[in-house]
C-alpha positions in Angstrom: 2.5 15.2 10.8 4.6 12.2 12.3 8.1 13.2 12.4 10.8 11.8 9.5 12.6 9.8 12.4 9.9 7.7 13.7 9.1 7.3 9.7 12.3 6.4 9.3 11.3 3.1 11.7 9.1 1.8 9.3 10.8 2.8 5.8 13.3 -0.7 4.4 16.3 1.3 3.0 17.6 -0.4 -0.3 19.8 -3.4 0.1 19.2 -3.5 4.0 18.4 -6.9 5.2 15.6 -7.3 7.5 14.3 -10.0 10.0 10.3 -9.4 10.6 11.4 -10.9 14.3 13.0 -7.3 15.1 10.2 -5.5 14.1 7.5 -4.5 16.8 3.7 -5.4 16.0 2.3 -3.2 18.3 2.2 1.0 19.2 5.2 0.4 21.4 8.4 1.2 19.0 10.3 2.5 21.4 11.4 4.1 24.5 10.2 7.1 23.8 6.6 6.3 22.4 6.3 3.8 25.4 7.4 6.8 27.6 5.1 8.9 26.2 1.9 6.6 26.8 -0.6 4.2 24.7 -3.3 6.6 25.7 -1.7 9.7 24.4 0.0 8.0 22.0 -3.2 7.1 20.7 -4.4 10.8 20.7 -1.6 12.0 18.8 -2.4 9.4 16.0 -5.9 10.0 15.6 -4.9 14.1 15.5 -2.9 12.8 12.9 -4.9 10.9 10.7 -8.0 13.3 10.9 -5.4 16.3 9.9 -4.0 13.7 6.8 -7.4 13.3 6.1 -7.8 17.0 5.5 -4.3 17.2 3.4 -4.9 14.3 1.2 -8.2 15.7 -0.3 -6.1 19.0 -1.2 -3.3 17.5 -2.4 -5.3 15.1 -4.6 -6.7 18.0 -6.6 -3.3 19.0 -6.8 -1.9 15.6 -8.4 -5.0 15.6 -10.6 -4.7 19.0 -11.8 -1.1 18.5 -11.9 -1.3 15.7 -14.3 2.1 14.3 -14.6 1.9 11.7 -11.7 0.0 8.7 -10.6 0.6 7.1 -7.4 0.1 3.4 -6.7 -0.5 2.0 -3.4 0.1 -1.3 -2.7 -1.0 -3.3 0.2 -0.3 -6.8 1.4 -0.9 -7.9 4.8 -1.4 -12.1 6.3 -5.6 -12.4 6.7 -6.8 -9.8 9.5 -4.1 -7.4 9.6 -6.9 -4.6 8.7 -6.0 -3.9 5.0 -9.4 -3.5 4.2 -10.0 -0.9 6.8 -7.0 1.0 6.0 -8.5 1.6 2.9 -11.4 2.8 4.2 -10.8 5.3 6.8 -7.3 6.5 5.1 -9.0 7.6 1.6 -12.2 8.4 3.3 -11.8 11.8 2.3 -10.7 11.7 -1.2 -12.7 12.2 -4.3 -13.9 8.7 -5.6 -13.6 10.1 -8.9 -9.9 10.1 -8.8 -10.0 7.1 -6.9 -9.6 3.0 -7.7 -9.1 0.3 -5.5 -8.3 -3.3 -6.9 -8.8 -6.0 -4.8 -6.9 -9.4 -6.9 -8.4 -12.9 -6.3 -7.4 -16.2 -7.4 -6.2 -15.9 -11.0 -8.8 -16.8 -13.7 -7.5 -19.2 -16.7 -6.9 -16.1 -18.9 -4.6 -14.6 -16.2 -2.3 -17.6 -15.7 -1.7 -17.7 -19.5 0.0 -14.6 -19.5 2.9 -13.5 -18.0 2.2 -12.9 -13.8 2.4 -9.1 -14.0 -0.4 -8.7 -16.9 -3.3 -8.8 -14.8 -1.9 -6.0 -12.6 -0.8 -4.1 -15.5 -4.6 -3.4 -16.8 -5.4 -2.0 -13.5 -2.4 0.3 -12.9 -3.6 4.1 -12.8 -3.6 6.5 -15.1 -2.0 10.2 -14.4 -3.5 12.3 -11.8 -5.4 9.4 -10.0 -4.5 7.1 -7.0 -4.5 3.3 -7.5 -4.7 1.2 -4.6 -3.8 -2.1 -4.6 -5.2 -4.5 -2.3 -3.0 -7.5 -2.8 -0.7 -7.3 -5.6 2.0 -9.5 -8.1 3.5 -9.7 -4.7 1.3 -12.8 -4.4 3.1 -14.7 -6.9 6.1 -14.5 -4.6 4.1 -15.4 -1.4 1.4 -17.9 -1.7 2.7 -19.3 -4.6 6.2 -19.7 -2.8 4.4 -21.3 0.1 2.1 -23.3 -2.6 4.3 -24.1 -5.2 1.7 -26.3 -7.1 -0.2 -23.1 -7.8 2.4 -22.2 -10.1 0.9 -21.5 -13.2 2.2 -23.8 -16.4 5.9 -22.5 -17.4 8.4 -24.1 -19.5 10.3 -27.3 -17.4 12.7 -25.5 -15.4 14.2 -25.5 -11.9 11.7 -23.7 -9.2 15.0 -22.9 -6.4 16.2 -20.1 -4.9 16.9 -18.7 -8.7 13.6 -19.0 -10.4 12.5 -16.6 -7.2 15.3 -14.5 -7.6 14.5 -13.6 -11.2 10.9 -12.7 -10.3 11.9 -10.2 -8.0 14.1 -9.1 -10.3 11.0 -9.1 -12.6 9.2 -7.2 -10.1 11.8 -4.0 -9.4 12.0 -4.0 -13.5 8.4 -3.3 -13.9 8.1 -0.6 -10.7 11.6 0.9 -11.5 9.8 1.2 -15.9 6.6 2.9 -13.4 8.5 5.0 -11.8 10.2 6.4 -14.7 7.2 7.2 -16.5 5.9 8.9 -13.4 3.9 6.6 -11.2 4.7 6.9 -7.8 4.9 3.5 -6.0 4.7 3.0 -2.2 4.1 -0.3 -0.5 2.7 -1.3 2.8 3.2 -4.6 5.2 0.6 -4.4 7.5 2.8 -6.4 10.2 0.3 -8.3 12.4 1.3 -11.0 15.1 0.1 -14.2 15.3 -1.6 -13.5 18.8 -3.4 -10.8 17.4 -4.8 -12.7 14.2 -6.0 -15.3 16.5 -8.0 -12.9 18.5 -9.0 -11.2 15.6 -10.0 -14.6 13.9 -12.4 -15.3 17.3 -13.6 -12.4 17.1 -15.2 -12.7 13.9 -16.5 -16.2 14.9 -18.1 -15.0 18.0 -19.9 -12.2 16.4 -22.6 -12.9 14.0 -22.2 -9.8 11.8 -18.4 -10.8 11.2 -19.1 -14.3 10.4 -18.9 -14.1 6.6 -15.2 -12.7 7.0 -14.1 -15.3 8.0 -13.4 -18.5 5.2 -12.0 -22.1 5.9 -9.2 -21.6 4.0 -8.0 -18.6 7.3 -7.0 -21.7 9.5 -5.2 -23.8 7.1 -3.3 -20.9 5.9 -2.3 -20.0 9.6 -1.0 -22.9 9.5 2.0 -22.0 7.0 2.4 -18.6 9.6 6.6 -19.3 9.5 6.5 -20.3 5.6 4.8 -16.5 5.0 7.5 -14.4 7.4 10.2 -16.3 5.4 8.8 -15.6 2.1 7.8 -11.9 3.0 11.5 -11.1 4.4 12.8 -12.6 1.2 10.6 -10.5 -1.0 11.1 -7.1 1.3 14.9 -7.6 1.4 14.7 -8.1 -2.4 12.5 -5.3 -3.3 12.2 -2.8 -1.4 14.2 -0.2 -3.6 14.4 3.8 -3.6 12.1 4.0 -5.9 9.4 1.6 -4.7 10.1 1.7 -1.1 8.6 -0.8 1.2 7.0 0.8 5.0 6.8 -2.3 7.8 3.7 -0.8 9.7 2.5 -2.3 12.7 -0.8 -3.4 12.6 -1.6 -5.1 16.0 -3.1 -2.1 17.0 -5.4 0.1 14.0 -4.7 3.3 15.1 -1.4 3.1 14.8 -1.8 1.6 11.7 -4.1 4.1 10.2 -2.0 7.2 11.1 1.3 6.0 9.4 -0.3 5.0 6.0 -2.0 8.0 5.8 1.0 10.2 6.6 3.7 8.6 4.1 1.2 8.7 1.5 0.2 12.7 1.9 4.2 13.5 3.0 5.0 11.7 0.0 2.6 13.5 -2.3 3.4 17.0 -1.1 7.2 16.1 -1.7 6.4 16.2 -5.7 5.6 19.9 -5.4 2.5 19.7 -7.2 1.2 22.7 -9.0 -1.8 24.0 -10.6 -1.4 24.5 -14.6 -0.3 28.1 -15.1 -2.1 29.9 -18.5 0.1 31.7 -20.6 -1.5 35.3 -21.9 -3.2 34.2 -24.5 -5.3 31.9 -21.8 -5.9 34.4 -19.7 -7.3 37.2 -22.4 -9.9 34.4 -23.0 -11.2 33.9 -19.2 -11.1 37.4 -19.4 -13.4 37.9 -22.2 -15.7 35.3 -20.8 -16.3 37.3 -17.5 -17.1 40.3 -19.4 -19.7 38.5 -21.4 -20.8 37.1 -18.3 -21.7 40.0 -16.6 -23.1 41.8 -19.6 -26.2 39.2 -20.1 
């Protein structure tokens, strides 16, 4: 396991203000990981996520067996930070049947007449399962901040600093109603630098089998790089709460990545102290009586 003080690092306490500009994008937080070596850094955080790997698939029988928590993941990243194949090596190991992983595109004509949280809400998951989302109501405070015409139709009103401020006040409403009704919420900015999304980006040119990741809206959208930090500070300094805590990962370099998410989310799951359902006597007389007719046939 990665010790709570390096955790620490990448945990936003509640009402701390952050500038993305002090966070590092790469493996090298600090002296003593840069002491320590990229090579056996790297090592260490594959030991780690191949042992989290093992925990998560026992303590995800636990929570489903448990049955009085859900946990929702949420991701949001800028285009290549590796969200994708978080997902995929992270909950490799998990049981797909207690599994669901939304990925939320452009908002159909039924979504933008409702409220912005309703399409999220129908995919939130039910107790004992893991819901992950990839991409979130976040979005309504990112590229529609950067994009203002994709607003959808509201009542006339001013669209300043308060109109934002009230959806983030919409938005630790809803988690803090989810977390009081037993969903667990933990949120993920996959911190990527610009450097690294351009070589990322080439990469996926230059190689034939990546070419269909890569879609023209990826360079206009780079573009707006400084618009996006602005707007995720503002949303992280305005929601990251105890009870929905936001995790600044670095994601310039996968590993790294991949061995943080898995340990907050298996840490934070054996902090619940999960338990199997105990059967009172009556129960047990009943298994009882079933293994003696068992081995009588």
């Amino acid at each position: 396991m990665i010790k709570q003080k390096y955790i620490k690092l990448f945990r936003v306490k509640s009402g701390k203000k952050i500038h993305l500009k002090d966070y590092d994008t790469s493996w090298a937080q600090n002296e003593e990981f840069k002491a320590f070596g990229k090579e056996q850094l790297k090592e260490r955080a594959n030991e780690i996520l191949e042992q989290n790997l093992v925990d998560l698939k026992q303590v995800q029988q636990l929570l489903y067996a448990d049955d009085r928590y859900s946990l929702l993941i949420v991701f949001q990243a800028m285009d290549a930070a590796g969200k994708d194949g978080t997902i995929k090596h992270v909950m490799s190991g998990v049981n797909p049947q207690g599994c669901q992983v939304f990925s939320f595109k452009k908002p159909s004509a039924e979504d933008l007449d409702h409220n912005f949280l309703w399409r999220y809400m129908k995919s939130l998951p039910e107790r004992g399962r893991i819901g992950i989302f990839n991409r979130s109501y976040y979005e309504d405070v990112l590229v529609v901040k950067v994009h203002p015409e994709l607003l959808q139709n509201l009542p006339d009103g001013k669209r300043g600093k308060a109109f934002w401020e009230n959806r983030y006040e919409d938005i630790n409403a809803f988690e803090r109603h989810l977390e009081r009704n037993g969903t667990v919420i933990l949120k993920f900015f996959l911190h990527l630098s610009k450097d690294e999304q351009k070589k990322r980006f080439l990469e996926r040119l230059e190689r034939p089998e990546k070419n269909w990741k890569f879609s023209p809206s990826d360079l206009p959208e780079r573009g707006h790089w400084d618009d996006y930090m602005e707007a995720y500070e503002d949303l992280i300094n305005a929601t990251s709460t105890d009870w929905a805590p936001w995790y600044i990962v670095p994601a310039d370099n996968k590993w790294v990545m991949r061995a943080i998410v898995a340990d907050v989310i298996t840490s934070t799951l054996r902090d619940l102290d999960l338990k199997f359902p105990e059967l009172n006597e009556e129960q047990l007389k009943l298994l009882e009586q079933a293994r003696k007719t068992l081995e009588e046939e």
